[in-house]
Rosetta silent file (secondary structure, phi, psi, omega in degrees, C-alpha in Angstrom):
SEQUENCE: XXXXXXXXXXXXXXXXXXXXXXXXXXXXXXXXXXXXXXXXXXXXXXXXXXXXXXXXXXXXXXXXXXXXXXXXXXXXXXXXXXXXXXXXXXXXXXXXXXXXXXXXXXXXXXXXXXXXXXXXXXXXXXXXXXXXXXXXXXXXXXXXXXXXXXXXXXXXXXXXX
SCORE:     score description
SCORE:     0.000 S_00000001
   1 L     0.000  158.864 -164.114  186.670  183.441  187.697 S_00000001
   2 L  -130.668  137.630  174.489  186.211  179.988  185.846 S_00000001
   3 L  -109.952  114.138  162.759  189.348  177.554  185.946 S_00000001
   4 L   -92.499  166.299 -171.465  189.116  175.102  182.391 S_00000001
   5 E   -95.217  172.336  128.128  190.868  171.922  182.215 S_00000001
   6 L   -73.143  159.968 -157.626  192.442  170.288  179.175 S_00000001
   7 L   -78.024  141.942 -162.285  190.623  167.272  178.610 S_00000001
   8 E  -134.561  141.200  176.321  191.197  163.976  181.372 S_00000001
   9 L  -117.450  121.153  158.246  190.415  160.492  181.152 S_00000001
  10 L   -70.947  106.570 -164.650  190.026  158.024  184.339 S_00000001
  11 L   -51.409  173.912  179.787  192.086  155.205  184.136 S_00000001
  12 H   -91.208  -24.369 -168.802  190.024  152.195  185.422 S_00000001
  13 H   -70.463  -41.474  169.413  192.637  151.242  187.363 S_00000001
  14 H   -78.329  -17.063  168.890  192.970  154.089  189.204 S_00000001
  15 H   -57.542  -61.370 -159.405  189.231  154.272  189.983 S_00000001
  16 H   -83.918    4.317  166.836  189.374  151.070  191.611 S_00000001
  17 H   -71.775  -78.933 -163.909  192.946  151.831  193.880 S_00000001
  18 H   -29.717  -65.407 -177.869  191.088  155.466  195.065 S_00000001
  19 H   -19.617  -76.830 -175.831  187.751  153.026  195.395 S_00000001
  20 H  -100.291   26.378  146.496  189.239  150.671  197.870 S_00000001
  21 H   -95.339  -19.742  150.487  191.297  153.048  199.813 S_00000001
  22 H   -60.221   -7.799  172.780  188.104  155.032  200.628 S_00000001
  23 H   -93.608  -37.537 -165.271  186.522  152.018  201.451 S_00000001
  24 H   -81.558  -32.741 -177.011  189.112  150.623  203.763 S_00000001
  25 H   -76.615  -47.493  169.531  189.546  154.475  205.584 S_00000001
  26 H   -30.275  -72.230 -167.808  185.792  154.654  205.349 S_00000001
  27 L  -103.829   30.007 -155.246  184.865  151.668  207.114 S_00000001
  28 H   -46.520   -3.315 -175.165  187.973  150.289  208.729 S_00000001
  29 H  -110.933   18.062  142.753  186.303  149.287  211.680 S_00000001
  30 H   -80.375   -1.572 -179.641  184.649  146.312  209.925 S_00000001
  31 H   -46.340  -75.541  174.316  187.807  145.199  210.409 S_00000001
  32 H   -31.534  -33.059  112.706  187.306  145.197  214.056 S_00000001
  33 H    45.687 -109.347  162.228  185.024  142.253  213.506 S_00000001
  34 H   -48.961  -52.349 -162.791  187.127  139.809  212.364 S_00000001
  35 H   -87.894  -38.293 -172.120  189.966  140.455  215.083 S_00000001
  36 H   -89.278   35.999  161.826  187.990  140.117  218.018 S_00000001
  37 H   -91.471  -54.318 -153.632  186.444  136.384  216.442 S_00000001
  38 H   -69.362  -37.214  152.751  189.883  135.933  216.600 S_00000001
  39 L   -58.505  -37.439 -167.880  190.654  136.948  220.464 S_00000001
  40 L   -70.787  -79.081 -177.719  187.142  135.022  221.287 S_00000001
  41 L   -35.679  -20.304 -163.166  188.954  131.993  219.310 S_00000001
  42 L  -112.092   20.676  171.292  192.094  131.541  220.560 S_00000001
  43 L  -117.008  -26.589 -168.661  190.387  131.117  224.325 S_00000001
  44 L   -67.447  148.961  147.148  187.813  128.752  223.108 S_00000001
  45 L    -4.120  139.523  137.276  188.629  124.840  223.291 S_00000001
  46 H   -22.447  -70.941  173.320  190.864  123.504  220.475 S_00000001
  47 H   -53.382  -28.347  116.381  188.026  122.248  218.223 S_00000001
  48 H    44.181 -119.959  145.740  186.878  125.501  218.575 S_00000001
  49 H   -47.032  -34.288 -174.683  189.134  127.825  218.106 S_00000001
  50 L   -96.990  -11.416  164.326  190.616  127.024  214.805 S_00000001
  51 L   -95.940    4.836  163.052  186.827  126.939  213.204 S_00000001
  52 L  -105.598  -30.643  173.514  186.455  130.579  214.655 S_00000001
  53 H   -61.697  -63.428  178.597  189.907  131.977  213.653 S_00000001
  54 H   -46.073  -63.193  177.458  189.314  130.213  209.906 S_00000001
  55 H   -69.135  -30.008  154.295  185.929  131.963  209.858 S_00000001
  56 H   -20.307  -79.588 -151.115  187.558  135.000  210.853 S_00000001
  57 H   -75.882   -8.788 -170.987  189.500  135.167  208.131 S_00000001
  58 H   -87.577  -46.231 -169.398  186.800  133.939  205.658 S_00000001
  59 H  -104.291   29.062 -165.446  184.848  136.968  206.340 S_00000001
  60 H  -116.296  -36.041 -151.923  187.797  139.340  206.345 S_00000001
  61 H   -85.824  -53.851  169.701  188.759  137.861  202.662 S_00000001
  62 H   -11.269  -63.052  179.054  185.243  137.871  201.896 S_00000001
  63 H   -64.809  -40.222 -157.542  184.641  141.925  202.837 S_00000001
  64 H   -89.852  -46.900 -174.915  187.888  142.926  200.728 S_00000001
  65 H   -64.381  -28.245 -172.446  186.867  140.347  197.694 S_00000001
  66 H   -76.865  -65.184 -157.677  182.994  141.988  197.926 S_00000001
  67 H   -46.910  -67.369 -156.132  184.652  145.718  197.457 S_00000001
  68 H   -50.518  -24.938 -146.127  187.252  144.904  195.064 S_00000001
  69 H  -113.027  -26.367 -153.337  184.590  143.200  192.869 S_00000001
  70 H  -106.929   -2.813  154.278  181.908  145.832  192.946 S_00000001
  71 L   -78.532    8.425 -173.386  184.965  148.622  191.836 S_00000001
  72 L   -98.631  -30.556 -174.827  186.043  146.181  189.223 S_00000001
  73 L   -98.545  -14.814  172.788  182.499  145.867  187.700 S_00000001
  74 L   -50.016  -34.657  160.930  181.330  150.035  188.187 S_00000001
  75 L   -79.674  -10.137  172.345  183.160  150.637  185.018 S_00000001
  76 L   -99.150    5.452  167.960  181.113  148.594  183.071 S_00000001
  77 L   -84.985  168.042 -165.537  177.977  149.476  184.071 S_00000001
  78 L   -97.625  -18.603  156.444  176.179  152.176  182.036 S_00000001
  79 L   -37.509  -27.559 -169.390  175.309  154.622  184.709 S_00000001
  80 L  -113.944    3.938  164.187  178.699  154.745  185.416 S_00000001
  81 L   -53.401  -47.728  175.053  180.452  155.368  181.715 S_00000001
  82 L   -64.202  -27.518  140.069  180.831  158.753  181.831 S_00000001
  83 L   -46.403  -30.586  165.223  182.792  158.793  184.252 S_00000001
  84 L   -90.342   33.993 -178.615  185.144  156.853  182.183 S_00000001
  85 L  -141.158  143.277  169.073  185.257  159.141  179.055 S_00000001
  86 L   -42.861   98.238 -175.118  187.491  161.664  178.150 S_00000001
  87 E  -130.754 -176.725  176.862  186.146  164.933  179.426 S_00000001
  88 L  -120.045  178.663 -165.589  187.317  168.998  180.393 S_00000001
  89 L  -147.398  132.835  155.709  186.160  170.165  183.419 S_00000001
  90 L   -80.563   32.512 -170.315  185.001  173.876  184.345 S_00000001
  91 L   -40.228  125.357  149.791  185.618  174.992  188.242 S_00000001
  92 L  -151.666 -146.187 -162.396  184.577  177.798  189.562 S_00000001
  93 L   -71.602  -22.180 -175.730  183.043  178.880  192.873 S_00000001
  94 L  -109.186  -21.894 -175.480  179.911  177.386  192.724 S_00000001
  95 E  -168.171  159.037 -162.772  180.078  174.324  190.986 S_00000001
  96 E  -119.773  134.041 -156.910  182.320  171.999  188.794 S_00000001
  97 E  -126.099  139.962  148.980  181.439  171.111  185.187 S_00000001
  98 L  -149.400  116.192  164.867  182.240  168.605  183.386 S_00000001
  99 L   -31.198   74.026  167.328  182.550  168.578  179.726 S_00000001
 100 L   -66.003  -28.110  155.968  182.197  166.253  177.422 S_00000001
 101 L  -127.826 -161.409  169.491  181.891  168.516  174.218 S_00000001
 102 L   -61.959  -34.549 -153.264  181.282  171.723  173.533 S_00000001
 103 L  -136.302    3.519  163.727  177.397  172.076  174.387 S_00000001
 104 L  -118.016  124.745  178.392  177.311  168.513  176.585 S_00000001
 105 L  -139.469 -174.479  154.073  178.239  168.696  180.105 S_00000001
 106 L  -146.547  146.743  151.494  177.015  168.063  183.831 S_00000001
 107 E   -80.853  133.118 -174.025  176.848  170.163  186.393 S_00000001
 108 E  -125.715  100.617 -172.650  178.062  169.718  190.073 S_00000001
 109 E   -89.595 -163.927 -159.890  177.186  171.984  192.379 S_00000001
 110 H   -90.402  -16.144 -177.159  179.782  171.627  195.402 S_00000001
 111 H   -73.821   24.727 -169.866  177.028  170.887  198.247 S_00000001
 112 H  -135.428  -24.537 -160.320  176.641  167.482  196.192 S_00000001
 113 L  -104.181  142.037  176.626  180.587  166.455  196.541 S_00000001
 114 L   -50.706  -75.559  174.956  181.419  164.542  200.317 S_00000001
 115 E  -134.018  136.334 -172.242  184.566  164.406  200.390 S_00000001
 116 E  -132.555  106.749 -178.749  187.499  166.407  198.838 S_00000001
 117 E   -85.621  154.995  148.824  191.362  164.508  199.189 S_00000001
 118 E  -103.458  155.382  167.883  194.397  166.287  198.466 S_00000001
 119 E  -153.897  155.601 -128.856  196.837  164.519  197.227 S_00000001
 120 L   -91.751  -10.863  178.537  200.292  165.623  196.299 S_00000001
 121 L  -118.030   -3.776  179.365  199.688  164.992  192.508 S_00000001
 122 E  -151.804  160.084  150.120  196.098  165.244  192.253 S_00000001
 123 E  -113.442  147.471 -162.423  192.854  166.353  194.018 S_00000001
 124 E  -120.266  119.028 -158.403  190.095  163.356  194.492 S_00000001
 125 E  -124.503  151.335 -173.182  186.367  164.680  194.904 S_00000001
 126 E  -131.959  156.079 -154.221  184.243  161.787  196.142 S_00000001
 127 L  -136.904  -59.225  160.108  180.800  162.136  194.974 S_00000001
 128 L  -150.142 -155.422 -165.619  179.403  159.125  196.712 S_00000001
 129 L   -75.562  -55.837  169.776  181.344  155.443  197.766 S_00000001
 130 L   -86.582    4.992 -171.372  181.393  155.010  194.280 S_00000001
 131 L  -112.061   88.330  164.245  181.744  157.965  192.148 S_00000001
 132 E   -74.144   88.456  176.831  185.278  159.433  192.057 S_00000001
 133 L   -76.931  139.002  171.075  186.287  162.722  190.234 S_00000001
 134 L  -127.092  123.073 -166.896  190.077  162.528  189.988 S_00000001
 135 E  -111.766  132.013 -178.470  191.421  165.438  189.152 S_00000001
 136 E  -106.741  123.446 -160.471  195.467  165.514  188.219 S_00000001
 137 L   -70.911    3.558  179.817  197.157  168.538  189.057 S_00000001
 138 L  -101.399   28.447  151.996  198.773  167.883  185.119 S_00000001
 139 L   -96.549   -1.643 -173.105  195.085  169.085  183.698 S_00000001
 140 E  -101.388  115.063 -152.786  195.321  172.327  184.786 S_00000001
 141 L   -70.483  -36.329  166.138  196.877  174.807  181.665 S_00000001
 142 L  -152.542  162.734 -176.769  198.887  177.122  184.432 S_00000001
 143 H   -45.870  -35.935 -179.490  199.554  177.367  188.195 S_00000001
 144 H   -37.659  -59.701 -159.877  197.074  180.399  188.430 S_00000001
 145 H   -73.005   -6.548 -170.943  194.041  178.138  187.296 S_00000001
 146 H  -109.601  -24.898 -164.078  195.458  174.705  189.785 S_00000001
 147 H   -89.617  -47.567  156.529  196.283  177.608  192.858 S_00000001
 148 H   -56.376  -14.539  167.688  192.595  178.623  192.281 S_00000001
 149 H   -99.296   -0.683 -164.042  191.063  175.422  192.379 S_00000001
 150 H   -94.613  -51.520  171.952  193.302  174.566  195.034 S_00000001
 151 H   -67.708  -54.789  164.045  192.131  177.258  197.054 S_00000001
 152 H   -40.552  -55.943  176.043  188.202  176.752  196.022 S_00000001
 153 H   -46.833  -51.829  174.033  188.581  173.059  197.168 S_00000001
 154 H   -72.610  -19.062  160.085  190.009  173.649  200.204 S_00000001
 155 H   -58.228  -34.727 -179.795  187.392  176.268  200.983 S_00000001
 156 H   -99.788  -19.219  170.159  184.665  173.730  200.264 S_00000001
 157 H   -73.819  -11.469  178.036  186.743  170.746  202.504 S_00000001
 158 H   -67.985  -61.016 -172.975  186.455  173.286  205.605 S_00000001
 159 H   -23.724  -70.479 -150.486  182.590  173.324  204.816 S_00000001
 160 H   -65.164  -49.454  164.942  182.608  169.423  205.177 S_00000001
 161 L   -47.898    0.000    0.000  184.560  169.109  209.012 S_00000001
């Protein structure tokens, strides 16, 4: 069986919220970092300490300002356009399509997608750190075709544990 979509566009906005909460779950332990400059600092001398805390925090704002900057600029690159255009999507067991016309598509087969979110209004297929299918459970034409892709997905997130 083949589940089609009606056609979906990715806001930009929402690429880069999805972006840098996969970045932040992803790596969260650059975090870690940052707090223990800050334990080391607050033992050191006075003159010290408050130059090791400061850079702490320099390279905390730093790491969040580097993400935020390279999901802010991803839609404007040209590799990454297509992601941004109003497409339909094809699911079925082996691989996920997506449609731009009639006769222009890509193919995905599922051994290519990472990670697969649920999320109570959508499902989020992560393709690599940057490439985010977002799929909105209001693209799907009736509950048959979103409780089959629902089911396919979660069948391919077991694969992935």
């Amino acid at each position: 069986m083949q589940v089609k979509t009606k056609k979906y566009q990715l806001d930009k906005k929402e690429y880069i919220s999805l972006g840098m909460k996969r970045v932040m779950k992803k790596w969260w332990w650059a975090f870690l970092i940052p707090a223990v400059m800050i334990l080391v600092g607050a033992f050191l001398p006075e003159g010290w300490s408050l130059g090791v805390i400061i850079t702490a925090v320099v390279i905390t704002i730093l790491y969040v300002l580097f993400w935020g900057i390279q999901f802010s600029g991803a839609p404007h690159l040209e590799q990454m356009k297509p992601m941004f255009q109003k497409m339909a999507y094809q699911i079925d067991s082996k691989q996920l399509t997506m449609l731009v016309g009639p006769n222009q598509g890509m193919m995905i087969p599922w051994a290519q997608i990472e990670r697969i979110e649920f999320l109570p209004d959508a499902f989020v297929l992560y393709i690599g750190v940057a490439q985010i299918i977002h799929l909105p459970h209001s693209i799907f034409t009736n509950q048959h075709g979103l409780k089959f892709t629902e089911s396919i997905l979660k069948r391919e997130a077991e694969k992935r544990k």
